[in-house]
C-alpha positions in Angstrom: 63.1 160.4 -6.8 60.6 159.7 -9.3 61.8 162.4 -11.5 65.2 161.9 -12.1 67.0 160.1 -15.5 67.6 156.5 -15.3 67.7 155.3 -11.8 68.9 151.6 -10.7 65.8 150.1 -8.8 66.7 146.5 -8.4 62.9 146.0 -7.4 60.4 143.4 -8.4 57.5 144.9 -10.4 54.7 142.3 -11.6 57.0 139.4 -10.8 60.2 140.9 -13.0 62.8 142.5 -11.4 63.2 146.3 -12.5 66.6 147.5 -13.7 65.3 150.9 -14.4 63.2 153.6 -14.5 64.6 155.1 -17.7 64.0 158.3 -18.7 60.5 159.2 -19.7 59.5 160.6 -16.3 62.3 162.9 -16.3 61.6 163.7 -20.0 58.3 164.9 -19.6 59.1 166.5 -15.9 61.6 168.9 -18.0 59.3 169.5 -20.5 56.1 170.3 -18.6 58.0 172.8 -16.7 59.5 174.7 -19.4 55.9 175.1 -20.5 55.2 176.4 -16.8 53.0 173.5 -16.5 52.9 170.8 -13.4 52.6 167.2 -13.0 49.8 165.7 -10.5 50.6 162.0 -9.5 48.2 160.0 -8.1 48.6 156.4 -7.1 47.2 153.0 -4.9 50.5 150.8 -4.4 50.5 147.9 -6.3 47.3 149.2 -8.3 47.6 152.0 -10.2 48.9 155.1 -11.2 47.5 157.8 -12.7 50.0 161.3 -13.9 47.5 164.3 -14.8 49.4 166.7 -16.9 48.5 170.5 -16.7 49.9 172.3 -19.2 48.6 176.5 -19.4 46.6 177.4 -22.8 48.5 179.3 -25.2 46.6 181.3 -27.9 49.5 182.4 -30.3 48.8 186.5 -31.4 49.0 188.0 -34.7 52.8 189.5 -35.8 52.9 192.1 -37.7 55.5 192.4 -39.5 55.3 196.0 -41.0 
């Protein structure tokens, strides 16, 4: 649920109510997995919430191009 673009919430977050989650999750969801990353979410309701992003090392090689 967390994941997907632009969701109606209708809940009340720090006294406002929330009209949506936009897309940012969903934005970075696509792109960590293209990168064959993943996403760790860790969270304390009404807290906080921390997203740990890991993403593989790439180490670009040397073309040759004749």
């Amino acid at each position: 649920m967390l994941c997907k673009p632009l969701q109606r919430m209708g809940i009340m977050i720090l006294g406002l109510l929330s009209q949506t989650s936009g897309l940012g999750l969903y934005i970075v969801k696509e792109t960590v997995a293209k990168l064959n990353g993943s996403i760790l979410l860790n969270s304390l309701i009404r807290f906080w919430t921390e997203f740990t992003l890991y993403l593989p090392n790439y180490i670009p090689t040397k073309v040759n191009n004749g």
